[in-house]
C-alpha positions as CSV (number, residue, x, y, z in Angstrom):
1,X,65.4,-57.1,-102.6
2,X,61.9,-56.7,-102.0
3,X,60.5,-54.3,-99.3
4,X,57.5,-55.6,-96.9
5,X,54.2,-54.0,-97.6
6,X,53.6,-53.4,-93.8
7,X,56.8,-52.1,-93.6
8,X,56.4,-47.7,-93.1
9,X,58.7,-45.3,-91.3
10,X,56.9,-42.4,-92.3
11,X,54.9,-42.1,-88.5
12,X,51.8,-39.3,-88.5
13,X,50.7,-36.9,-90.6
14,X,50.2,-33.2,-89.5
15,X,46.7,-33.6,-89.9
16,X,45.9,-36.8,-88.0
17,X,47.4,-35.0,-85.3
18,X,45.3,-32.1,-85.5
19,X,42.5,-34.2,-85.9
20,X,43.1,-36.3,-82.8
21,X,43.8,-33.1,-80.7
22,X,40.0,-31.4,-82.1
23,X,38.4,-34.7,-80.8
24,X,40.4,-35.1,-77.4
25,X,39.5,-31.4,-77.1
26,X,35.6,-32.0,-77.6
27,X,36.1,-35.0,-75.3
28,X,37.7,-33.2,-72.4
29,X,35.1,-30.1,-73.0
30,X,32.4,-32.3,-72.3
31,X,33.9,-33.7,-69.3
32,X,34.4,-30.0,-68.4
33,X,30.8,-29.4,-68.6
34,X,29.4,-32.5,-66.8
35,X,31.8,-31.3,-63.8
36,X,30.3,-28.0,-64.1
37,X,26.9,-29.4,-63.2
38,X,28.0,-31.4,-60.7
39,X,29.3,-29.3,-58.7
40,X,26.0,-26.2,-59.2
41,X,24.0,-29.5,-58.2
42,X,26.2,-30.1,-55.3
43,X,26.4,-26.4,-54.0
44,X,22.6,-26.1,-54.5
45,X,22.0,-29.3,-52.0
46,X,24.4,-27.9,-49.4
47,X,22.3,-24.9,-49.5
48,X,19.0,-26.3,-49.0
49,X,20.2,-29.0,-46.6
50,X,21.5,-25.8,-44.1
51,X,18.2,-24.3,-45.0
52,X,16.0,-27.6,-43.3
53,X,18.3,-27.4,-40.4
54,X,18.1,-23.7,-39.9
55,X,14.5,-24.3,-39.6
56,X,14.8,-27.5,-37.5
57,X,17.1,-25.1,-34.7
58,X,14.2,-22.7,-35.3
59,X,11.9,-24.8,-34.0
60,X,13.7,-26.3,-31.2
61,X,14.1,-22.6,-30.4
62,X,10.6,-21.8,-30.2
63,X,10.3,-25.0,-28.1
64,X,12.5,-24.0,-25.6
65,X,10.7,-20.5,-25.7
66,X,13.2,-19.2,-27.7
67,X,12.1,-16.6,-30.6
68,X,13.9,-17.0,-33.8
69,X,16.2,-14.9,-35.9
70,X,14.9,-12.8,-38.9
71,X,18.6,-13.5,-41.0
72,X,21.0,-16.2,-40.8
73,X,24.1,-16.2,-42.7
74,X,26.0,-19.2,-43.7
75,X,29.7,-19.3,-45.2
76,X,29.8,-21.9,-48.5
77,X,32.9,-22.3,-50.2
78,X,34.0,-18.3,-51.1
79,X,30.7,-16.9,-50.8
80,X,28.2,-16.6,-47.9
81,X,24.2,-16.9,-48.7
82,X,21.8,-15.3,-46.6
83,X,18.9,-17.2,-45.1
84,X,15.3,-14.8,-44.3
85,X,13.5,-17.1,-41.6
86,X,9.8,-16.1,-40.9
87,X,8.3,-17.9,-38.0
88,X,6.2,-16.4,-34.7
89,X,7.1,-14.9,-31.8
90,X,7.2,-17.1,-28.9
91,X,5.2,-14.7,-27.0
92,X,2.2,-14.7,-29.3
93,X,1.9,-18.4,-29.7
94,X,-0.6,-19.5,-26.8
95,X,0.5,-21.5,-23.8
96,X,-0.4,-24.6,-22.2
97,X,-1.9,-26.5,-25.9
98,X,-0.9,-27.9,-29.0
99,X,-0.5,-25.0,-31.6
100,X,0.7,-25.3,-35.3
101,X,3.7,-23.5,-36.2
102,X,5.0,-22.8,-39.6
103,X,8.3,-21.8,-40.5
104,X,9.6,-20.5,-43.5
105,X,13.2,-19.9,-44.8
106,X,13.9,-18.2,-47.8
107,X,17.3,-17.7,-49.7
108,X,18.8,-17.5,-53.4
109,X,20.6,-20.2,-54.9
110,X,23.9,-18.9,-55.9
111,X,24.7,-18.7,-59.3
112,X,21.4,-19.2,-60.9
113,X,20.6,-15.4,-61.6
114,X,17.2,-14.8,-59.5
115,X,16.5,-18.3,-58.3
116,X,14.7,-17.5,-55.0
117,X,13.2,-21.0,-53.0
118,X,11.9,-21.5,-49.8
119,X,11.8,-24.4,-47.3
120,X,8.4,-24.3,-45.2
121,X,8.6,-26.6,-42.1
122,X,5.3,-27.0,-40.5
123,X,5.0,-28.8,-36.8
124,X,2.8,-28.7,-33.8
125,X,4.1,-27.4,-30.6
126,X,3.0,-27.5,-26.9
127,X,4.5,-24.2,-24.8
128,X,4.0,-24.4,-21.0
């Protein structure tokens, strides 16, 4: 009796396996890393997003003849960042005209070593 040629019972071989695991490996690795960036890119628009509206409440602040903080801290995820805000006193800006006001905020980015940026928000402002 003649046995069929597609006919084989003998299933993988120790090395296609071990091949097939190197290549899922390198596959999943660089899934790993594209998540990895994701999520610094994410964290680092969170950041700067609370950085525009901790100068945005800065100057409704100095609108409301309010002066600003020097140091805001904000909880993200399992670390907090610290945000340095620059902006005038309310009692040197003159009253009863239009007056530019510039605010600054400055922070690190966290976990990019010494990353320092800063968000400058720059509006006019009439105090009665």
């Amino acid at each position: 009796m003649e046995t069929p040629a597609l006919q084989d019972n003998r299933g993988f071989s120790l090395v296609e396996l071990l091949v097939s695991i190197v290549i899922l490996t390198i596959a999943l690795l660089g899934i790993l890393q594209s998540l990895t960036i994701y999520t610094r890119h994410n964290l680092h628009n969170l950041v700067r997003e609370d950085a525009v509206r901790i100068a945005q409440q800065c100057l409704e602040d100095i609108k409301n003849k309010v002066d600003c903080p020097t140091v805001v801290s904000r909880r993200f995820r399992d670390f907090s960042i610290n945000f340095y805000i620059s902006a005038p006193l309310v009692s040197s800006l003159p009253q009863g005209s239009n007056t530019p006001v510039s605010i600054k905020v400055s922070f690190k980015y966290p976990f990019s070593g010494a990353s320092n940026a800063t968000y400058t928000l720059t509006s006019v402002v009439y105090i009665q």
